[in-house]
N, C-alpha and C positions, 0 to 999 in steps of 0.2 A: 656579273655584279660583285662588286668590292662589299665584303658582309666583315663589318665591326665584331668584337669583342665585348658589349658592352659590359662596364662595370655594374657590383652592384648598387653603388650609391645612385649613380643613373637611372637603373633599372626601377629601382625602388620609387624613385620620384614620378616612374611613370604611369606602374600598377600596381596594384592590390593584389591581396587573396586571401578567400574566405573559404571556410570546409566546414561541413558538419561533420564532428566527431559521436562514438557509442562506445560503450564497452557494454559486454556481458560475462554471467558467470557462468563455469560447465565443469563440471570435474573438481570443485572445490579451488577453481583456478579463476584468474577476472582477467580477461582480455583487450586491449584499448584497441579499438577498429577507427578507420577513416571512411565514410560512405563515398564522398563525394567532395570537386575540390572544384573553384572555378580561380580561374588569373584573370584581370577586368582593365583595363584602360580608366584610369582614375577621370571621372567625369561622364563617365557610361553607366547606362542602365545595366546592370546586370537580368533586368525581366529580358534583354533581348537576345533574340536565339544565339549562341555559340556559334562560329566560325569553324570552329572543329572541337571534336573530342579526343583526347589522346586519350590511350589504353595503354595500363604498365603493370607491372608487377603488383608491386603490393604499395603502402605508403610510406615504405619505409620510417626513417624517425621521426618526419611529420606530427607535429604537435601546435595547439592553441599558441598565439604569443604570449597571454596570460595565463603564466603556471598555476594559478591556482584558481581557473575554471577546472569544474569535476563535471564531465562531462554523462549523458544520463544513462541508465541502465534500459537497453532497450534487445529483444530476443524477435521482431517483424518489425515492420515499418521503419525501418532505420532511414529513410527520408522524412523522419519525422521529427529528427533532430536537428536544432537548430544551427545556424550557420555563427562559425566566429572566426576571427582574423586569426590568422597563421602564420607563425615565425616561418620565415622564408628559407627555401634551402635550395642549396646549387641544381638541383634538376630544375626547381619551378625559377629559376633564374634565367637555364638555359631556353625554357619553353617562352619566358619575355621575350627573349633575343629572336626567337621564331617569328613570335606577335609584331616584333618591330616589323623588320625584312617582309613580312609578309601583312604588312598594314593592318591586323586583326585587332578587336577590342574585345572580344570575349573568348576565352577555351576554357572546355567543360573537363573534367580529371576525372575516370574511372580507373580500379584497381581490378585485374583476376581475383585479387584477395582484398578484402578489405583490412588484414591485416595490421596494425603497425608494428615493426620490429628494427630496431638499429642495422643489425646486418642480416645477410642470406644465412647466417648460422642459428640465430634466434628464430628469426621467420621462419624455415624446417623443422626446426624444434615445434612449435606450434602449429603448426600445419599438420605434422605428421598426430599431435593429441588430440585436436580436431577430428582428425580423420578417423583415430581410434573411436570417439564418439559417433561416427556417422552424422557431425553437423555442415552442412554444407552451405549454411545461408552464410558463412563470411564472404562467397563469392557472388558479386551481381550477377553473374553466368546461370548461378540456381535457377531451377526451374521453379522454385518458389514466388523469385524476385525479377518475375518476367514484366510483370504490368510496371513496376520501375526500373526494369532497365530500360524499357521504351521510350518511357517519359527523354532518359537522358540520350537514345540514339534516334530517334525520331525527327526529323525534318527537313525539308526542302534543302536547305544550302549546304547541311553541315557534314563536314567532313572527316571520317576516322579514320585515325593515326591508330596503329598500331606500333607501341614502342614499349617492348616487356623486358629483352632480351630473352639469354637463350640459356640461362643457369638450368639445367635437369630437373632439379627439382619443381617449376613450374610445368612440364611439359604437359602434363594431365591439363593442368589449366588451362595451360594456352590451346591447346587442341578441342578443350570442350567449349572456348569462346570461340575459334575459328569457326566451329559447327553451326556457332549462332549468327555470326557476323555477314555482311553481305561481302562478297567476292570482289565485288569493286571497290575495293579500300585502299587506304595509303601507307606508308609504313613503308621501310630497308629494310627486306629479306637478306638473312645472310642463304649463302651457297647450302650451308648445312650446322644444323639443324632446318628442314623447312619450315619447321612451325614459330621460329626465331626470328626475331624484328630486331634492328640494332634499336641501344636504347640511347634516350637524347643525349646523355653525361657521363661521356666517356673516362668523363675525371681529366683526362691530358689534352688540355687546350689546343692542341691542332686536330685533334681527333673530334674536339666537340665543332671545331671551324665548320669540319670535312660533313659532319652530322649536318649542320645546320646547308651548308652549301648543295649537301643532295638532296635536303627535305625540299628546298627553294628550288632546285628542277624541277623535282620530281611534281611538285604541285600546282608549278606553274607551265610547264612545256608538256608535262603529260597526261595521260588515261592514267587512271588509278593502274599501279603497277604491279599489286599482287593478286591477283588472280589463281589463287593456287587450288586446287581441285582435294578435295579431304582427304580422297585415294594417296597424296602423295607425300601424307606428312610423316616426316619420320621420327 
């Protein structure tokens, strides 16, 4: 299969996205979280189940389109926050181009972290202050935020992607979500790290080609392909 590039003026015409945003405060510090994110096929219900759920890092700089929604103060239920359109950015661009190629009209967006932060140097920074507190609810992985992560991994058709990569500082995360996840999932294992999934945006356009061209096997010709046994993460 010949797999386009599409643009995003294209792209845009073809879907939407909406997320619920949170921040809270801990340490005299206020931190802006993304719960949840779906991409939708403009003309679809979003009530209908997901296609897949991709799993990634965190939300990175993921933000409202409208800068001057303040999004609400909330420390549980953070699926109680309401859903608003989202300035688009090159990952949930590349996850369009997946939806095309593979005819989907809805994918659900889970973080390890719920985090937002511009780079992997900010996100560790905050991660690591987090941690100094012992608060763990930024990841839907918590054992807290078990009755909603179910909600968003729960059903018949749908399929999880894992796609985090393989930055170190994640590894705790991604190991404590592998624990949770079922073994029949989808995702690009690299060779090493095993707990490491390539992630969709590779930033250099023949790299994200190459992404999109193995997800399109991998989900059409085969069995879910990581199967990896917990004993073996490194």
């Amino acid at each position: 299969m010949i797999i386009e590039f599409w643009p995003m003026k294209q792209l845009q015409k073809d879907f939407d996205v909406i997320a619920n945003f949170y921040q809270f405060e801990l340490g005299n510090k206020i931190y802006q979280c993304r719960n949840h994110a779906l991409i939708f096929r403009k003309g679809n219900s979003i009530q209908n189940e997901p296609d897949a759920v991709i799993v990634m890092a965190n939300p990175g700089s993921c933000c409202p389109k409208d800068i001057s929604y303040q999004p609400p103060f909330l420390h549980d239920h953070f699926n109680h926050a309401p859903y608003v359109e989202v300035k688009t950015d090159p990952t949930q661009l590349q996850l369009m181009r997946l939806m095309k190629i593979m005819n989907w009209n809805v994918i659900s967006i889970i973080n390890l972290s719920d985090l937002c932060a511009g780079n992997m140097g900010d996100f560790v920074k905050k991660l690591n202050l987090l941690e100094y507190h012992t608060f763990k609810e930024h990841s839907i992985f918590s054992e807290t935020r078990t009755a909603e992560r179910n909600t968003f991994l729960n059903g018949s058709k749908i399929k999880i992607i894992k796609a985090w990569g393989k930055n170190s500082n994640i590894r705790k995360l991604a190991c404590e979500a592998n624990e949770l996840l079922s073994k029949e999932i989808y995702g690009l294992p690299y060779d090493s790290p095993k707990w490491g999934f390539r992630h969709p945006f590779p930033m250099i356009k023949e790299k994200c080609l190459e992404w999109l061209e193995d997800m399109y096997q991998q989900l059409n010709y085969s069995d879910a392909q990581t199967e990896i046994a917990s004993s073996k993460y490194e």
